[in-house]
TORDO-877343 format. One record per atom (N, C-alpha, C): residue number from 1; chain; atom name; x, y, z; residue in one letter. Coordinates in Angstrom, 2 decimals, m for minus. Layout:
REM residues N
NUM A CA X Y Z A .
...
***
This chain:
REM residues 143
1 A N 91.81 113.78 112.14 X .
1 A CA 90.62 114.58 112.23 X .
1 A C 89.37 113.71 112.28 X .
2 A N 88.30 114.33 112.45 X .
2 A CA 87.14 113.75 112.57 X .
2 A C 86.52 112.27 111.42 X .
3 A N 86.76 113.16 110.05 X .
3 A CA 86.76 112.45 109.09 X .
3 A C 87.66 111.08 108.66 X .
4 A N 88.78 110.85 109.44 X .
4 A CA 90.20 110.52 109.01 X .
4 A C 89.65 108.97 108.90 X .
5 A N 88.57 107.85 109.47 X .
5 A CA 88.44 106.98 109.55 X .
5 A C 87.65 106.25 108.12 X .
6 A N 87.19 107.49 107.53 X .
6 A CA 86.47 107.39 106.38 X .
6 A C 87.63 107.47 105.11 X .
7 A N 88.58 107.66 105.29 X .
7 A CA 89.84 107.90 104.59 X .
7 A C 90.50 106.72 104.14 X .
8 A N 90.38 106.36 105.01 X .
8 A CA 91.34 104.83 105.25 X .
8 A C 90.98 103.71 105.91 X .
9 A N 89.74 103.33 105.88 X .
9 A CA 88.93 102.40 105.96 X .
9 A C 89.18 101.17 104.73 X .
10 A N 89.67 102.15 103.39 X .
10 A CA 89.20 100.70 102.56 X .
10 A C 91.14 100.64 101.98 X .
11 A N 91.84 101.65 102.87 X .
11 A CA 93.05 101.11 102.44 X .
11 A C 93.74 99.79 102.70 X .
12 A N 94.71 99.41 102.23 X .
12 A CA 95.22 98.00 101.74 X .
12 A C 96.35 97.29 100.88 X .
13 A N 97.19 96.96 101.35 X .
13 A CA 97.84 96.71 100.08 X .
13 A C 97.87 96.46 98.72 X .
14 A N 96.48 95.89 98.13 X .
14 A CA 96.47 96.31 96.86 X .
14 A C 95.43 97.60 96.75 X .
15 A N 95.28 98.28 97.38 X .
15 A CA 94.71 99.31 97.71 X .
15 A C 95.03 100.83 98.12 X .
16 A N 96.33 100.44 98.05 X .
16 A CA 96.98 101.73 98.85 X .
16 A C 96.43 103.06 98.90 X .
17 A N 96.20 103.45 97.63 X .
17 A CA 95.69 105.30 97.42 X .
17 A C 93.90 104.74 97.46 X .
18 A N 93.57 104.08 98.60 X .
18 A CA 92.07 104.23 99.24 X .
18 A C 92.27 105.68 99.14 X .
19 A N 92.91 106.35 100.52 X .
19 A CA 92.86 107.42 101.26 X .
19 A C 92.48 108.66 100.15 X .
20 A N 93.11 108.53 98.91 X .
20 A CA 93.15 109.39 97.88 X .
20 A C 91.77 109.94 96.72 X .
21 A N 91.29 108.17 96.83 X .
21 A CA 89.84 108.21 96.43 X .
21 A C 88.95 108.44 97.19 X .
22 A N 89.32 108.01 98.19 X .
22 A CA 87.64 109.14 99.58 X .
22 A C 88.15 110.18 99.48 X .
23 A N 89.24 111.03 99.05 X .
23 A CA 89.55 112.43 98.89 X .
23 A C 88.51 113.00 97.89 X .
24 A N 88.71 112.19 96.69 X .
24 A CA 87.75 112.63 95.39 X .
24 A C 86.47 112.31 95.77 X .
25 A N 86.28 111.44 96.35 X .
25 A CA 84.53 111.05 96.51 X .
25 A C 83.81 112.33 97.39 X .
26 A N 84.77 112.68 98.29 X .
26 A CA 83.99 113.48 99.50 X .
26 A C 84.17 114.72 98.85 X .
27 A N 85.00 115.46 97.18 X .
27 A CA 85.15 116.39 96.83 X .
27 A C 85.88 117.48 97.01 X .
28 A N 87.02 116.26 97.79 X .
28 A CA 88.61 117.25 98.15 X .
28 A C 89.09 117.78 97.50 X .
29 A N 90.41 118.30 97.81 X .
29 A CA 91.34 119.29 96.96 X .
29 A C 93.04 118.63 97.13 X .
30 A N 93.44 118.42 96.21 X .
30 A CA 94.78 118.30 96.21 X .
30 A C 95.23 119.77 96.06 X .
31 A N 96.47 120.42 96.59 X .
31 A CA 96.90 121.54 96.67 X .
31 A C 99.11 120.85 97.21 X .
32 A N 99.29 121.21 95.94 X .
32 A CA 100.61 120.56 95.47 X .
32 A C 101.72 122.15 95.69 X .
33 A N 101.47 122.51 97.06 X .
33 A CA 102.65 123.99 97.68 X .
33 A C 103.97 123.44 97.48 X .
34 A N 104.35 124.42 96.46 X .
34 A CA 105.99 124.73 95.71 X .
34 A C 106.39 123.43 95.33 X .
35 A N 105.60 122.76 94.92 X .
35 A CA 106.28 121.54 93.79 X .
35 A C 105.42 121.49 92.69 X .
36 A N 106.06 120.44 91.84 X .
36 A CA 105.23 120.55 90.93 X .
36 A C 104.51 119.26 90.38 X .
37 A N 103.93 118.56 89.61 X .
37 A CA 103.44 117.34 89.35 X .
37 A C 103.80 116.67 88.96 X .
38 A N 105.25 116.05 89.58 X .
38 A CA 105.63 114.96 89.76 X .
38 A C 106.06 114.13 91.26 X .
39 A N 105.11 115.20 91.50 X .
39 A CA 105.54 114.74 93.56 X .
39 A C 103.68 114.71 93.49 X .
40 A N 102.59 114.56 92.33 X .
40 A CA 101.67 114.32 92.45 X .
40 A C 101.08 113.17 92.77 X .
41 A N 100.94 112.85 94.09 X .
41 A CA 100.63 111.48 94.22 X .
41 A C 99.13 110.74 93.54 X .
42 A N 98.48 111.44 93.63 X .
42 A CA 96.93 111.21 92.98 X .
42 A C 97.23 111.05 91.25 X .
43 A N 98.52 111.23 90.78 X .
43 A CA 98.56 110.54 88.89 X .
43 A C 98.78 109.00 89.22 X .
44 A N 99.13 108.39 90.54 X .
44 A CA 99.59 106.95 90.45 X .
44 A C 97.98 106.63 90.82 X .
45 A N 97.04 107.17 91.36 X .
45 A CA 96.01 106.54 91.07 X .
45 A C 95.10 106.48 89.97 X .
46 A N 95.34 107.80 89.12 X .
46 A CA 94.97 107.64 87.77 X .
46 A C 95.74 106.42 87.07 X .
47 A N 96.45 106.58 87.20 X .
47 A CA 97.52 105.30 85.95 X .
47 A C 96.44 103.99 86.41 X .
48 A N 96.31 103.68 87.60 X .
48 A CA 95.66 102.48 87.76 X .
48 A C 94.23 102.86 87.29 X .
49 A N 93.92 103.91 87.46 X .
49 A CA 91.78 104.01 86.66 X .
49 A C 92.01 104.09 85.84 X .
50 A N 93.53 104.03 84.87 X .
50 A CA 93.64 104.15 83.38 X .
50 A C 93.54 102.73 83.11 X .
51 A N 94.12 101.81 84.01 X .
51 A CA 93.97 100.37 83.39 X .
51 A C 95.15 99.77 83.88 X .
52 A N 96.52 100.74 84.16 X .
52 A CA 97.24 99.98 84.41 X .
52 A C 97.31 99.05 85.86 X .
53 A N 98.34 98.21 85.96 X .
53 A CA 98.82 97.10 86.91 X .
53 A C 99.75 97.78 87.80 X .
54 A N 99.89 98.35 88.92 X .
54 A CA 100.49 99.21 89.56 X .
54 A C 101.71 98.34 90.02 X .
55 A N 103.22 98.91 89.95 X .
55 A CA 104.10 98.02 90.61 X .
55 A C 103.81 97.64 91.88 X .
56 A N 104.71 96.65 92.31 X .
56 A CA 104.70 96.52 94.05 X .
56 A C 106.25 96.21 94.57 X .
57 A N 105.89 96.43 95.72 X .
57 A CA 106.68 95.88 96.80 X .
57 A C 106.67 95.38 98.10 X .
58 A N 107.25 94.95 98.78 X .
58 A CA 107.09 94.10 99.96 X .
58 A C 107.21 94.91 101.25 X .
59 A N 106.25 94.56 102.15 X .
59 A CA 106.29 94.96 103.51 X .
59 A C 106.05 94.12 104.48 X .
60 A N 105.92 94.56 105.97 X .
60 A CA 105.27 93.42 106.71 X .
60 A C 104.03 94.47 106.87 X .
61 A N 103.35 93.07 106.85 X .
61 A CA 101.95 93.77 106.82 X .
61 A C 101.59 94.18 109.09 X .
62 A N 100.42 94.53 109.33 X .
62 A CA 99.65 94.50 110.40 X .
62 A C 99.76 93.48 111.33 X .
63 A N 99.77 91.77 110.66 X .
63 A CA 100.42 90.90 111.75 X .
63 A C 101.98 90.41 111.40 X .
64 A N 102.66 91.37 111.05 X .
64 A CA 104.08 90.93 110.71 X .
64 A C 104.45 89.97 109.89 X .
65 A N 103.29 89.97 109.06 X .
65 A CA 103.70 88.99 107.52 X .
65 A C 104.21 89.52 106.53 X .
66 A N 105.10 89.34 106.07 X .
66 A CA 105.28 89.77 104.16 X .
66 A C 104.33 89.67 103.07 X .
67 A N 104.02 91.09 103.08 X .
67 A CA 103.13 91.60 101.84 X .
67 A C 103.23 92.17 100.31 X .
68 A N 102.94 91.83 99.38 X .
68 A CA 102.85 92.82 98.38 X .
68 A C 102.19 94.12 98.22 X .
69 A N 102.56 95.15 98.68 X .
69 A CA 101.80 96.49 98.45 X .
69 A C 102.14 97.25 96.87 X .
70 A N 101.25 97.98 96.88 X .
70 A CA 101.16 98.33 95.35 X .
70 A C 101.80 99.63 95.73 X .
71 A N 102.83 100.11 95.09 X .
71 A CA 103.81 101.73 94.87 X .
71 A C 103.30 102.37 93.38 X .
72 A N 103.61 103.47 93.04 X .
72 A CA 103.67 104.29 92.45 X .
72 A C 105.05 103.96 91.82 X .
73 A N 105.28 103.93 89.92 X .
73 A CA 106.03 104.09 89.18 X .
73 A C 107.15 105.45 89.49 X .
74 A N 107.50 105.67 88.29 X .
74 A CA 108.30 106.96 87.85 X .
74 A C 107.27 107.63 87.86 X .
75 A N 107.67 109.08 88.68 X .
75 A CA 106.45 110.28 88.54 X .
75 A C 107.05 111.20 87.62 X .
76 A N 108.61 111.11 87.03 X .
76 A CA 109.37 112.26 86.57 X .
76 A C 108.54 112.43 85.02 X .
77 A N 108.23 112.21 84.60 X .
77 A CA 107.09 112.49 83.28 X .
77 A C 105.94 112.94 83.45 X .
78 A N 105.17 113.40 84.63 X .
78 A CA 104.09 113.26 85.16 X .
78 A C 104.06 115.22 84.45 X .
79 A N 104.88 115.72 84.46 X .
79 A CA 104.62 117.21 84.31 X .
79 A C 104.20 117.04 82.66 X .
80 A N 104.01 115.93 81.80 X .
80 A CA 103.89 115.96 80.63 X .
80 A C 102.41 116.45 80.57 X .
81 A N 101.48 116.12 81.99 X .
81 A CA 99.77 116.13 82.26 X .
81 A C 99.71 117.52 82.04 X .
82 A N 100.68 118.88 82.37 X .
82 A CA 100.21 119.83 82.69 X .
82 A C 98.81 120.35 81.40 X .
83 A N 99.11 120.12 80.56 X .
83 A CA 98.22 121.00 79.38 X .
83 A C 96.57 119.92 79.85 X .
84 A N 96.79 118.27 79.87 X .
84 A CA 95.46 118.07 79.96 X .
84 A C 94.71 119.07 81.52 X .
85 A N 95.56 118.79 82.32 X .
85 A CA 95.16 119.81 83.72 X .
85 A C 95.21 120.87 83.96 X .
86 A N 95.34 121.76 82.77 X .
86 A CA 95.55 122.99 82.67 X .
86 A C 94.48 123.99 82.89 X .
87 A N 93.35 123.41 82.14 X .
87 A CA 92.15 124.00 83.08 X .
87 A C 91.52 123.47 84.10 X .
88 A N 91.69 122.67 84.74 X .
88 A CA 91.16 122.77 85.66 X .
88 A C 92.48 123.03 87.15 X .
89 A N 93.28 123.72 86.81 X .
89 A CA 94.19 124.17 88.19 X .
89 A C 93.97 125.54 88.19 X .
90 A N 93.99 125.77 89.15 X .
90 A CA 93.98 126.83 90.19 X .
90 A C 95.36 127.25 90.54 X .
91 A N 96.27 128.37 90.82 X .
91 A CA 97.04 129.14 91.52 X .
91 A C 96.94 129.83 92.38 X .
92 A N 97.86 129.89 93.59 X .
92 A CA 98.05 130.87 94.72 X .
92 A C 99.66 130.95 94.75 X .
93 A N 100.31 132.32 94.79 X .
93 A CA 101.48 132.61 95.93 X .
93 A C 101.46 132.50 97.16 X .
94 A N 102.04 131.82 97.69 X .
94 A CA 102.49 131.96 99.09 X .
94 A C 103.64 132.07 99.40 X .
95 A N 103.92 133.85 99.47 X .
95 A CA 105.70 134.41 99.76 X .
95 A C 106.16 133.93 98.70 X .
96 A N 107.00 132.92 98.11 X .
96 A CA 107.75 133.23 97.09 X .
96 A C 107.33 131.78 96.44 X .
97 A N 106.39 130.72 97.09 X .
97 A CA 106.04 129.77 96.48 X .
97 A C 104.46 129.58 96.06 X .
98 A N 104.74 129.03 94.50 X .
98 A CA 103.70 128.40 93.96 X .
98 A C 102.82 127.35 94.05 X .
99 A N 101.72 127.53 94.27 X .
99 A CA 100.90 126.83 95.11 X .
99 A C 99.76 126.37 94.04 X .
100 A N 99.68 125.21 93.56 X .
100 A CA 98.87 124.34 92.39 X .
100 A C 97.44 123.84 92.97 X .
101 A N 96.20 124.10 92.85 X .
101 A CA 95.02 123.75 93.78 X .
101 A C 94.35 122.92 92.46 X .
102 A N 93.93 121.57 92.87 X .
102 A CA 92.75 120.93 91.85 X .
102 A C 91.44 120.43 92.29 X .
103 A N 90.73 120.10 92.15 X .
103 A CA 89.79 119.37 92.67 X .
103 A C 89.92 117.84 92.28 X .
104 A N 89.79 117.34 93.17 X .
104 A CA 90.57 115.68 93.28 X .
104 A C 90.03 114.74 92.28 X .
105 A N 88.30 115.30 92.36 X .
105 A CA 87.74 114.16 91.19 X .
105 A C 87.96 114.51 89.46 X .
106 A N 88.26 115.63 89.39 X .
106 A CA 88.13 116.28 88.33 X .
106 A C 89.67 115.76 87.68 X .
107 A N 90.59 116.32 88.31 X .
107 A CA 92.03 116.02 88.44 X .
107 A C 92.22 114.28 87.91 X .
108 A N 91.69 113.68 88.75 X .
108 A CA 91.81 111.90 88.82 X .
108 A C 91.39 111.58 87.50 X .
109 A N 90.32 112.06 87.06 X .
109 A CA 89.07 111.49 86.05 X .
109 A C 89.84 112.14 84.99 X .
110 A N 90.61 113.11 84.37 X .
110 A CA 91.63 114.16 83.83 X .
110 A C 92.53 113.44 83.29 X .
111 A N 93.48 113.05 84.49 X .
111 A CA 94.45 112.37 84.41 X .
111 A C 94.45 110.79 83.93 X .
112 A N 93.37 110.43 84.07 X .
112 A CA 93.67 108.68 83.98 X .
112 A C 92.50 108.83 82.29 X .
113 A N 92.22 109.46 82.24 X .
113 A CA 91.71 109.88 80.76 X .
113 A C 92.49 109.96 79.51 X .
114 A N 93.72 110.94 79.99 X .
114 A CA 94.67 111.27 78.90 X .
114 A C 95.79 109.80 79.17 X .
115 A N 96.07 109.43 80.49 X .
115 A CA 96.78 108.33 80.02 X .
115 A C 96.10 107.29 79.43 X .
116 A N 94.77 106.81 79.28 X .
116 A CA 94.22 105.87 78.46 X .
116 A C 94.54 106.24 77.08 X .
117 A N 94.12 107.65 76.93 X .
117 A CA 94.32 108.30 75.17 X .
117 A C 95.85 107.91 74.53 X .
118 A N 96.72 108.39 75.85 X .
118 A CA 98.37 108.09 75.27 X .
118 A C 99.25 107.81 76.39 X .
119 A N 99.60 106.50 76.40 X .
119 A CA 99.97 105.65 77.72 X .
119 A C 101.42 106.38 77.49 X .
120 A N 102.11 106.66 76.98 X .
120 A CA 103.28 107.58 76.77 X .
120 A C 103.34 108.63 77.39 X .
121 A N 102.19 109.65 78.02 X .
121 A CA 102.00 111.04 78.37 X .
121 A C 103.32 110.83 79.85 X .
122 A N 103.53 109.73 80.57 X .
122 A CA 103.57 109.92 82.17 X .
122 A C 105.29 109.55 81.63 X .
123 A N 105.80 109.06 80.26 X .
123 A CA 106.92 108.34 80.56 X .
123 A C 107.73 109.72 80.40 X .
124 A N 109.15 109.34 81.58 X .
124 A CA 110.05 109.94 81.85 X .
124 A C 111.25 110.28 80.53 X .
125 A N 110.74 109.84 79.75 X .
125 A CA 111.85 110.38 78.52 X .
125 A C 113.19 109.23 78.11 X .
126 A N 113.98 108.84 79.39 X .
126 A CA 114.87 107.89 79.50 X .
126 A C 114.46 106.86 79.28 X .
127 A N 115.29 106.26 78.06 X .
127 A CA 114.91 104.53 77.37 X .
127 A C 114.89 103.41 78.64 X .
128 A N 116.11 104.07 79.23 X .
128 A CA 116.48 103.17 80.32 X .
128 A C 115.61 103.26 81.21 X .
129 A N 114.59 103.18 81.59 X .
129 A CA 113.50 103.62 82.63 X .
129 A C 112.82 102.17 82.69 X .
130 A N 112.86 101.57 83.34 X .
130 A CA 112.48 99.91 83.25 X .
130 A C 110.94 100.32 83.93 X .
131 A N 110.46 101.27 84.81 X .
131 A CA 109.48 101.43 85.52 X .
131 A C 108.28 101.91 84.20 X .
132 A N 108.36 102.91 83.28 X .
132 A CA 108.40 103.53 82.34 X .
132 A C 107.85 102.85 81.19 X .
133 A N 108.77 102.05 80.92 X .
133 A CA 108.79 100.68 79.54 X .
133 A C 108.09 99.88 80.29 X .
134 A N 107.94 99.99 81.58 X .
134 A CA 106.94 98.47 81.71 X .
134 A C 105.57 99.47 82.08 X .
135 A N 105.67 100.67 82.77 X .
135 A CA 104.26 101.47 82.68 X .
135 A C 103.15 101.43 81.19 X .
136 A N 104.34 102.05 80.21 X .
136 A CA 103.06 102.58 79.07 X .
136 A C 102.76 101.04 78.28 X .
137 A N 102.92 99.98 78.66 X .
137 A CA 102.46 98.62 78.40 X .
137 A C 101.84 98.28 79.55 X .
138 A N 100.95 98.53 80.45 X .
138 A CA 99.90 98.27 81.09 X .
138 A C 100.69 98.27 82.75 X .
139 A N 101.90 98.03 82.77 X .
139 A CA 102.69 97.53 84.09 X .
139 A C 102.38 96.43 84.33 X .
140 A N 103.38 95.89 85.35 X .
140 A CA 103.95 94.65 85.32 X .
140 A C 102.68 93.52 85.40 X .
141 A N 103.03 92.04 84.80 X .
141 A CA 101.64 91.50 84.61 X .
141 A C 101.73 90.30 85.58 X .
142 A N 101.35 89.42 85.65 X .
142 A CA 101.03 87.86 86.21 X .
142 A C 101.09 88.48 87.99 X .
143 A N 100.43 89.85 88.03 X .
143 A CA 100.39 90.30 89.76 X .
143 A C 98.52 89.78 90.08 X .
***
């Protein structure tokens, strides 16, 4: 779309969810149809405005070099946010699915709030969660 260059202008490998923060800046809407918030991609950019060190992984970049890009952890704990985001979501049906509406800055600023308060809120429950145990300790370090 018209806008789309303003989106992803400042994306990047250690940058990835640019696209997500010109969402919030310009006063978008995340709208999460029939799932629920752990397919929320905008909590992996909170975790990082919380403080944390976002994992990575490797790609080839634009001139076919090997890059470190920054991914998103475990999202399966992420439904732990519902009560801090509770007021500020919105609902719609559509036919038989539930349809979650936020406002992006509100949502972001929400979310990376309560994980500063309790870096525990996002973990998935399982000890064994290496993504998890290394999340609510800041994520992985010497990146």
């Amino acid at each position: 779309g018209p806008l789309a260059a303003r989106f992803i202008e400042g994306q990047h490998g250690d940058n990835v969810y640019a696209p997500l923060d010109a969402l919030a800046d310009m006063a978008g809407m995340v709208v999460l149809a029939g799932v629920s918030l752990d397919k929320m991609t905008l909590i992996h950019l909170a975790e990082k405005q919380a403080g944390r060190n976002l994992f990575r992984r490797f790609a080839n970049d634009a001139n076919g070099n090997l890059a470190a890009v920054e991914v998103g952890g475990c999202s399966d704990g992420f439904e732990k946010l519902a009560d801090p985001l509770l007021t500020l979501r919105r609902t719609a049906h559509v036919g038989p699915s539930l349809w979650q509406i936020f406002r992006a800055r509100e949502a972001l600023v929400t979310a990376a709030a309560a994980i500063q308060a309790d870096p525990w809120i996002t973990h998935c429950g399982r000890a064994d969660c290496d993504r998890c145990n290394d999340a609510v300790k800041g994520g992985p370090v010497g990146i």
